[in-house]
C-alpha positions, 0 to 999 in steps of 0.5 A, a space after each residue: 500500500 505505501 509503495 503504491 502511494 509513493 509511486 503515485 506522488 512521484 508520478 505527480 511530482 514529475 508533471 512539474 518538470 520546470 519551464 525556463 530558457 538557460 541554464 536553471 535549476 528548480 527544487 521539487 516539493 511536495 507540500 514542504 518535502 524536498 523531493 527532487 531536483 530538475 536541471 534544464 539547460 539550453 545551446 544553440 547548434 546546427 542540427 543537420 545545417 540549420 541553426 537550431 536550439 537544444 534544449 535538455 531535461 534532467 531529471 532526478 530525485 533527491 535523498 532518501 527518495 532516491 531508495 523509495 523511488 528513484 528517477 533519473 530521466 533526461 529528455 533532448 529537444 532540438 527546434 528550428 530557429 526560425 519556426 516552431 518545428 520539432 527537429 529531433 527529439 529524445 528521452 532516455 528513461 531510467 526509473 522503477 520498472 522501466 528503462 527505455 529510449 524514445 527518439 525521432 529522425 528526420 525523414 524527407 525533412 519531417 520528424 519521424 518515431 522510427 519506433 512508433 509506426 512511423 509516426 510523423 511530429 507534425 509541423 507546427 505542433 509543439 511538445 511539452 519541451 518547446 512549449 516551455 522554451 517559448 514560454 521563457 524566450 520572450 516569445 509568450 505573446 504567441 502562446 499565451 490565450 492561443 490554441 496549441 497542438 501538442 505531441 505526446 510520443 505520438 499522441 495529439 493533445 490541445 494545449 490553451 494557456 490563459 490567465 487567471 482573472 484575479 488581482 495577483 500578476 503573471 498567473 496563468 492556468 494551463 489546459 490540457 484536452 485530447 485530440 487524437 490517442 494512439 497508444 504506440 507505448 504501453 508505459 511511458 514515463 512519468 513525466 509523459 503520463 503525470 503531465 497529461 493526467 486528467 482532473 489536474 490543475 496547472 498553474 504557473 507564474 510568469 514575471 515582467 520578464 518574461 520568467 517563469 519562476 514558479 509552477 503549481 500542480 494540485 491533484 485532490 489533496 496533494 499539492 507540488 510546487 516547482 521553485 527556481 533557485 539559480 541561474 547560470 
């Protein structure tokens, strides 16, 4: 019964994987339990001789919760600069029952999951990876109160990111609806699986510059904060 109850919280914890553009560190709690830590760091490149950005995801929990139950996943993203278009992307997972990789190639130049049926990311669309990078990259304006379709390992979802009409500044709620499910993977991650959850609420501060500092995940009683702590 109790490891049930820590996988579950773990599954929430990760849904608050932090949103940022540079190099950041945010500490995960769980009411005022510190339980785990997310380092996000980005590079400019060329991928394939278009100037792009890279964006990783590490993951990990801290502590005591790292013999309950540990995690240490790490997602790639590399975007087109000129555009929204996913130009790879990768995880690889490491957590209880499950150790996996998922990644993409491009194909004819469209994104492809050789692993998925051959599933094809579509132009446009965004992940949960990029649509935090444009959040943090001063780019909000053509995210924030607009309709965005989102990959999920080749599931289609429809993200709307408004404010919340109260007297308290940059506090947006995110909404996250199901568009087209193919269930290619059985089991994914935590992140993949707590993120899309359903009967969740999502909320996130922005500041005057365009920084998200702060997120918020309540599921029934539990609540879990993301806070940033630096910036390199």
């Amino acid at each position: 019964m109790l490891g049930g109850k820590i996988r579950y919280i773990f599954y929430i914890v990760f849904s608050l994987n932090p949103f940022l553009f540079g190099k950041t560190n945010f500490q995960i709690y769980l009411w005022s339990l510190n339980v785990a830590e997310v380092n996000i760091e980005t590079n400019q490149m060329n991928f394939e001789n278009i100037p792009s950005t890279q964006i990783v995801y590490k993951a990990q929990t801290k502590g005591i919760y790292n013999y309950i139950y540990k995690i240490n996943n790490i997602y790639e993203v590399i975007i087109d600069n000129k555009n929204r278009n996913i130009l790879s992307f990768k995880k690889f997972i490491n957590q209880p029952n499950l150790v996996d990789t998922l990644y993409t190639k491009r194909i004819n130049n469209k994104t492809i999951y050789p692993k998925l049926n051959q599933h094809q990311i579509k132009e446009n669309s965004l992940n949960i990876f990029t649509l935090i990078y444009f959040l943090m990259n001063q780019k909000n304006e053509n995210i924030l109160d607009e309709n965005i379709l989102i990959d999920r390992d080749g599931d289609e979802f429809e993200c709307k990111i408004g404010r919340i009409n109260n007297s308290e500044r940059g506090l947006y709620f995110i909404l996250i609806n199901e568009i087209e499910i193919n269930n290619y993977i059985e089991k994914t991650d935590i992140f993949s699986w707590a993120l899309f959850k359903n009967n969740v609420k999502r909320k996130i501060w922005i500041n005057d510059y365009n920084d998200l500092y702060k997120c918020e995940f309540e599921s029934g009683l539990m609540t879990f904060t993301a806070k940033k702590t630096y910036i390199k």
